[in-house]
DODOKE-130430 format. One line per field, with one value per residue (C-alpha): x, y, z. Coordinates in steps of 0.1 Angstrom, whole numbers. Layout:
residues N
east: (X_...)
north: (Y_...)
up: (Z_...)
***
This chain:
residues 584
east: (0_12_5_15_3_-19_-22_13_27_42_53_52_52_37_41_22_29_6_-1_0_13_15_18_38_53_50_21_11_40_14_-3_-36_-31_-28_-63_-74_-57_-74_-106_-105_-93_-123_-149_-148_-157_-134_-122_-107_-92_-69_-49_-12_-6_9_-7_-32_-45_-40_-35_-40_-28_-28_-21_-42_-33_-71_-81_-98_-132_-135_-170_-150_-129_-160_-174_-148_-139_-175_-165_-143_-111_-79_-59_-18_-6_-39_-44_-34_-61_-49_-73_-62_-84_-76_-90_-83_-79_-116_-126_-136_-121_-116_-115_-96_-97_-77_-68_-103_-123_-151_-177_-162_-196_-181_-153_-181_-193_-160_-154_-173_-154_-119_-111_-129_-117_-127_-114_-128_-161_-170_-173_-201_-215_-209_-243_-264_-291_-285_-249_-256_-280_-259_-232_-254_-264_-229_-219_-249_-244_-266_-296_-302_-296_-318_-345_-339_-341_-375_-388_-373_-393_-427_-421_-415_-445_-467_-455_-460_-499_-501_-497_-519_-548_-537_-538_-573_-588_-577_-586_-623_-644_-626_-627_-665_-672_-654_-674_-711_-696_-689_-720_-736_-726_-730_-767_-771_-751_-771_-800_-791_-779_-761_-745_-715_-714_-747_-742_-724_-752_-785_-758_-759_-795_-805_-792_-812_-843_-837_-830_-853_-869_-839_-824_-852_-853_-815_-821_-847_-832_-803_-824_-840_-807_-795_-829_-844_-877_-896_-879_-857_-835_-807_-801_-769_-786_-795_-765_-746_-767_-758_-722_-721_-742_-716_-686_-701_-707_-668_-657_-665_-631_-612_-616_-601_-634_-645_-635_-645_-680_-679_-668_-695_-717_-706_-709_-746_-752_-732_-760_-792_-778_-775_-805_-826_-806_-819_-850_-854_-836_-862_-889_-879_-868_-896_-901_-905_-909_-916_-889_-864_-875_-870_-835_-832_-843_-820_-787_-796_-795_-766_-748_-755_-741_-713_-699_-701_-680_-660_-658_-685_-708_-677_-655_-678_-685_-650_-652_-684_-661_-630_-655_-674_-639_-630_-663_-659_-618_-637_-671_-646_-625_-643_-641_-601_-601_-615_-591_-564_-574_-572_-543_-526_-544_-523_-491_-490_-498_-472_-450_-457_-445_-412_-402_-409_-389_-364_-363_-358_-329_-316_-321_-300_-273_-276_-268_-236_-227_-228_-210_-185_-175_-180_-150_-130_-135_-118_-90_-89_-85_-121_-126_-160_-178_-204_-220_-257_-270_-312_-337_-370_-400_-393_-427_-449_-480_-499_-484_-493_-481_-468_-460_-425_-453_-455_-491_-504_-520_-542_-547_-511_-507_-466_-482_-480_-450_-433_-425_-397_-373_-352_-375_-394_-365_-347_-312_-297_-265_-263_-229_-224_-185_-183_-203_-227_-238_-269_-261_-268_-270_-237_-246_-256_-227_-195_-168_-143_-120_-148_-161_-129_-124_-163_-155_-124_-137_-165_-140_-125_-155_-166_-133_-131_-165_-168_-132_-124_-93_-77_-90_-79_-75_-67_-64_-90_-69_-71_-84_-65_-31_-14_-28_-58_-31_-13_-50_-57_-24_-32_-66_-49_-26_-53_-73_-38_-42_-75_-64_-42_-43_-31_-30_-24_-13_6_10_39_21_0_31_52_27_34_46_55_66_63_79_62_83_85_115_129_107_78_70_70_85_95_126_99_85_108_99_118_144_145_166_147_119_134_145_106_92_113_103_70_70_87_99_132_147_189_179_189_162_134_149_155_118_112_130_113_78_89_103_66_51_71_58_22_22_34_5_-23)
north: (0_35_64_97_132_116_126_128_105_123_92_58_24_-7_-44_-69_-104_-136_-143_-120_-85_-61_-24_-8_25_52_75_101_80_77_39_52_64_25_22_50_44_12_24_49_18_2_28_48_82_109_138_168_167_139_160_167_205_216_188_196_160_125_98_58_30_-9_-40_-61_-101_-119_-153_-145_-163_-135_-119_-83_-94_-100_-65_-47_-65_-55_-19_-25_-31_-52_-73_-73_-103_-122_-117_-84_-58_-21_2_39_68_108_134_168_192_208_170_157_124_99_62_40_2_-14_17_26_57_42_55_55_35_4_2_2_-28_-46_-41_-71_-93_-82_-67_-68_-36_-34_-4_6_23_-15_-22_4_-13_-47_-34_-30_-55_-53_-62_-91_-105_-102_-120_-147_-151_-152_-178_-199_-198_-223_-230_-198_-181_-204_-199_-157_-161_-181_-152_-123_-135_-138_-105_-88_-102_-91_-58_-54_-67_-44_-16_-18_-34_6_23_6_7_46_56_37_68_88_56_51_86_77_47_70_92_61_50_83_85_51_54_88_69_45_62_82_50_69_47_47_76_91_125_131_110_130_161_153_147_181_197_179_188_222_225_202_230_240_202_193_223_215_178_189_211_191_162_187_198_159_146_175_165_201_191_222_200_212_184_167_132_144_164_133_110_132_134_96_92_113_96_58_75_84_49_28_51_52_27_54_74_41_36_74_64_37_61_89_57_52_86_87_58_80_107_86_71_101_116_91_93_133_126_96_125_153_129_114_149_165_189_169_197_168_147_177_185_151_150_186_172_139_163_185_156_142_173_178_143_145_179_158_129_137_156_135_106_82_96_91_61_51_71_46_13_26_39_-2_-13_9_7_-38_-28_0_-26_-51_-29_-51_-74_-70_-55_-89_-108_-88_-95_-130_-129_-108_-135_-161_-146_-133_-169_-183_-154_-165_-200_-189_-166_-190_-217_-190_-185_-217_-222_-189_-202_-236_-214_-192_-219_-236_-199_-191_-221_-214_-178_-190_-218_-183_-163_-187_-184_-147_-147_-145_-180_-181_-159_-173_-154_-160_-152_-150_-153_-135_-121_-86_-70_-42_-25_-36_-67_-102_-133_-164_-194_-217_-240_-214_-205_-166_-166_-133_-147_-148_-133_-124_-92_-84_-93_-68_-89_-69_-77_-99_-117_-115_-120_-94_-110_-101_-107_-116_-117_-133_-121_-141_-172_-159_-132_-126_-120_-87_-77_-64_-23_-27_-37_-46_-31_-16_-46_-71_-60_-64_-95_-107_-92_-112_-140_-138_-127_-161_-183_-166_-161_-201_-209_-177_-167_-130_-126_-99_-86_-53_-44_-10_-12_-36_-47_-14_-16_-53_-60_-88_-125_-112_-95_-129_-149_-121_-123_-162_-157_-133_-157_-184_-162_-156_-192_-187_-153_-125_-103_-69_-52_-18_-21_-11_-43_-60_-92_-92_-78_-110_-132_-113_-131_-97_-68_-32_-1_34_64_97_119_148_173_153_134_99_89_56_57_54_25_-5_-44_-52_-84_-106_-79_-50_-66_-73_-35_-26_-49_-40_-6_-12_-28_0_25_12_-3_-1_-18_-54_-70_-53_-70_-103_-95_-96_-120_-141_-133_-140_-173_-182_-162_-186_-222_-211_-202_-237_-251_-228)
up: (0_-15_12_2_19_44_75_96_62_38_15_26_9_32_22_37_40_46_78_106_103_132_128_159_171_192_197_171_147_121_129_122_88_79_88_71_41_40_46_19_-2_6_0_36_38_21_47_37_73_66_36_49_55_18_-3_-27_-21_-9_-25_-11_-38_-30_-47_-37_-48_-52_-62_-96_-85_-60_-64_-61_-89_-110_-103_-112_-146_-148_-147_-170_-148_-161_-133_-135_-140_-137_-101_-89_-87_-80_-60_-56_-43_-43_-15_-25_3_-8_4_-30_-41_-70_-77_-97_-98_-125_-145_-150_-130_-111_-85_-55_-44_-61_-35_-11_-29_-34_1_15_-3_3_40_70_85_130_150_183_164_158_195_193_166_182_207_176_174_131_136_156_131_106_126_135_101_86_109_100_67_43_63_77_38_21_44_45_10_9_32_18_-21_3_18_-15_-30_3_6_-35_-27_3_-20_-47_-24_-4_-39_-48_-16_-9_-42_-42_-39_-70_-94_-85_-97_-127_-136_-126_-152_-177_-173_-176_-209_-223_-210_-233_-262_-264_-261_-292_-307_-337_-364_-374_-407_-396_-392_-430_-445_-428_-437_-474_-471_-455_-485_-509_-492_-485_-522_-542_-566_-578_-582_-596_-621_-626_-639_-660_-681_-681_-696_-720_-738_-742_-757_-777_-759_-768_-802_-807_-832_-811_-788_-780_-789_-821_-829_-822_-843_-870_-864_-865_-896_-914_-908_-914_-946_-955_-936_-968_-983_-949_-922_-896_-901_-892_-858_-852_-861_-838_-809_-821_-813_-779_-772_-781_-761_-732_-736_-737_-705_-686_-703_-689_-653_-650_-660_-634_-611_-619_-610_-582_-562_-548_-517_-484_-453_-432_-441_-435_-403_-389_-407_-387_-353_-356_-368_-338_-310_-327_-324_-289_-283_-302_-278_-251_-265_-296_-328_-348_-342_-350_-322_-300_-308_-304_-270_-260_-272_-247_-215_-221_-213_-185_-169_-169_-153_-129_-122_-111_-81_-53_-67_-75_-36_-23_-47_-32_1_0_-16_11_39_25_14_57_65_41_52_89_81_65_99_123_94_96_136_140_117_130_171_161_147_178_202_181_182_217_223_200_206_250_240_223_255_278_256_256_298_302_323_329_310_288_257_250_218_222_192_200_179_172_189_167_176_140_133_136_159_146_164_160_139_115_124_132_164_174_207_215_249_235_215_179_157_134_96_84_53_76_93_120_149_175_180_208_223_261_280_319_323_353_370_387_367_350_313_302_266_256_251_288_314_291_294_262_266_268_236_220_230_225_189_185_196_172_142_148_150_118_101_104_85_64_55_46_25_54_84_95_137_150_188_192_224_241_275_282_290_307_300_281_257_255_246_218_201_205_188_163_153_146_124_105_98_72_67_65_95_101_135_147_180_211_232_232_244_208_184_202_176_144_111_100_121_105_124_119_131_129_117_134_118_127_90_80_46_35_52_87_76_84_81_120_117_152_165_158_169_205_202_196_224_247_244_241_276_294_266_277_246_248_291_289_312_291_258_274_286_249_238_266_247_213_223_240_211_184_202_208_169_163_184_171)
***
């Protein structure tokens, strides 16, 4: 890891080996920063704080070696990432001094919401915030749950897809239900109007037709008078000799007369022919015309009344008689969706009756997958405590029915139960269960829930001893500690660097910390100090041989490190340090 303008850093390179690597030196040296860096690696929070005085920004850059099948592997070649080498990712992040910042994972600029994503799947990061944390109800679940593993998931899953689908019923049998009164004004209006349509009963056309008829009766003299004289000038019938029937007879008579000399006049005798024909066709059409028109008052005034109720119909519902006919076709539609709402509200109901009960089912399933994990897991962590000089002291982990004022009860069988003197349970997307932690520090004590009555270093050590259970079923590729030993010393330091060491096993592990007791278990021993004008470069970052690490210890136990009894001190705890790691 590349740290430069960081805090008290001003440019530092840190390698990490497998195993267990402790970070040491004195106060203020510049420990922290390691924590930070990583924390900005994996998505944390950008602070404008944390810019060295000078430095327009900071910049955090790790290699990070990954097994290719690691899901945060996959999501960033989704973003369009390239590893070195096959297996190397590199992850940097920029804070400018205005507190803005800027990803990059594998060459490529990425939202700085993707390291938040990758993060799960790459370091496990705890500093004394995480002790808070520990007392949080949600982090316990999702402890419990993580050490469960397969049971427990499949069955969160099951609920989780029953929840969705209830909470999706929920809310459109709420959207029907709330908006009842509007939608049956809608379907009054519907039916308002198909009741006046059909009433009417217009066809389809209707309007144009009576349209084209009005005119014809309005004006029947003069249409008549029209065809007449029309019919008059094609058939000579006051026989003026000046008819078109007669003029044409003519005009064909005198060229069958040339055609016997020139066939063309011929064929125009043929046509002249045709053409006559042509005009004793539509003679006779007027003439049927003129006698069929003839004045109708009462016809037109029922064509009038009929074109006056269609019009007032038609303003209601469209431009003519056909758009409101199409208007009638799409309200018969809507008014069938609308006529069917209680229908569609007591169809929802039911379905929301047995979605709960199937939903009640899959919590208590889940509880009870979740209470059998609970026990092993008690048990587990209890066994980790006694380890960590806590003899004794027993950790409960309790399963209960999260209560809620409108919910339901369910029993273990999966059954709700209304009469269930327990109260109301709340169905939320997790389930239906408050875990809680419980811890007796001592025989005799009542166990008390660990936000209530624990003390700093039992928390670290309840979160150790938890980080090893889980780290032993549900690996992380490193786990990150920054003085999660403060507040313990003595043999309780010796049981966490014991417990450190076995997560190192599954793991790599790097610790911040300033007991000798815990650095004695190190594979790898990194040095952070200061120079004289108070910065830390990459010459104050050293990787301690066996010598400098007796040097370090020794100080560390009495900030004595040139005095010869507090280095054979040291070299006492390495030796005991080096044949507990070959037993862990």
């Amino acid at each position: 890891m590349h740290l430069r303008g960081l805090g008290v850093i001003d440019d530092a390179v840190l390698e990490f080996g497998p195993g267990l690597t402790v970070v040491t030196g004195e106060t203020g040296a510049g420990k922290t920063m390691v924590v930070t860096g990583l924390g900005l690696l994996m998505g944390g929070r950008a602070d404008a704080g944390s810019v060295r005085e000078g430095y327009q920004s900071a910049l955090v850059e790790g290699r990070l070696t990954l097994d290719p099948k690691n899901p945060a592997v996959t999501r960033a070649v989704e973003a369009g990432a390239e590893l070195d080498d096959g297996d190397t990712l590199v992850i940097a992040r920029t804070v400018s001094a205005e507190g803005r910042s800027k990803a990059h994972v594998g060459g490529r600029g990425v939202p700085n919401g993707l390291l938040g994503e990758m993060a799960g799947d790459l370091v496990a990061v705890h500093g004394q915030s995480d002790q808070i944390r520990l007392q949080s109800t949600v982090k316990q679940r999702e402890s419990l749950d993580r050490f469960a593993g397969g049971p427990v998931a499949k069955a969160l899953a099951a609920y989780r897809k029953t929840y969705t689908q209830m909470r999706r019923a929920e809310k459109k049998h709420r959207e029907i239900t709330q908006q009842f009164a509007e939608r049956a004004a809608e379907a009054e209006r519907l039916r308002t109007g198909l009741a006046e349509i059909e009433k009417v009963g217009p066809v389809a056309g209707e309007d144009h037709e009576l349209k084209a008829e009005s005119q014809r009766l309005s004006h029947a003299e003069g249409l008549q008078q029209a065809a007449a004289t029309a019919n008059q000038a094609l058939s000579d019938s006051e026989g003026s000799g000046y008819a078109v029937a007669l003029l044409m007879n003519q005009v064909r008579r005198a060229l069958e007369g040339g055609a016997a000399h020139d066939p063309a006049l011929g064929d125009l005798a043929r046509r002249a022919a045709e053409i006559g024909y042509l005009v004793d066709d539509l003679s006779t059409e007027c003439a049927s015309y003129a006698a069929g028109v003839e004045a109708d008052p009462v016809r037109l005034a029922a064509v009038e009344d009929r074109r006056a109720t269609l019009s007032h119909l038609v303003r209601g519902y469209g431009e003519d008689v056909d758009a409101t006919l199409a208007w009638a076709q799409e309200a018969s539609v809507r008014l069938l969706e609308l006529d069917s709402d209680s229908e569609s509200v007591e169809s929802l109901a039911a379905e929301l009756e047995d979605l709960r009960q199937a939903l009640a089912g899959q919590a208590a399933a889940l509880t009870r997958a979740r209470r059998t994990a609970a026990a092993k897991l008690g048990k587990a962590v209890t066994a980790e405590l006694q380890e960590l000089s806590m003899a004794g002291a027993k950790l409960f982990v309790e399963v209960n029915y999260k209560p809620d004022a409108d919910g339901l009860v369910i029993s273990d069988e999966g059954t709700i139960d209304l009469t269930d003197q327990a109260g109301p349970v709340a169905f939320g997307p997790d389930g239906a269960d408050e875990i809680e932690m419980l811890l007796a520090p001592h025989p005799g004590a009542s166990p008390r829930p660990l936000g209530k009555g624990a003390s700093g270093g039992e928390l670290s050590r309840v979160m150790l001893g938890l980080e090893v259970v889980l780290g032993a079923v549900d690996p992380v590729p490193t786990f990150v500690f920054d003085e999660v030993d403060s507040g313990v010393g003595g043999k309780a330091a010796l049981g966490i660097g014991r417990r450190l060491a076995r997560l190192a096993r599954n793991s790599q592990v790097l610790v911040v910390t300033h007991l000798p007791q815990v650095a004695a278990f190190a594979d790898q021993h990194l040095l952070v100090r200061k120079a004289r004008n108070g910065e830390v470069t990459s010459s104050g970052v050293h990787t301690l041989d066996t010598e400098g690490r007796v040097r370090e210890l020794a100080r560390m136990l009495g900030g004595l490190e040139d005095s010869g009894s507090a280095q054979a001190h040291a070299e006492e705890l390495l030796e005991m340090a080096e044949a507990d790691r070959q037993l862990v």
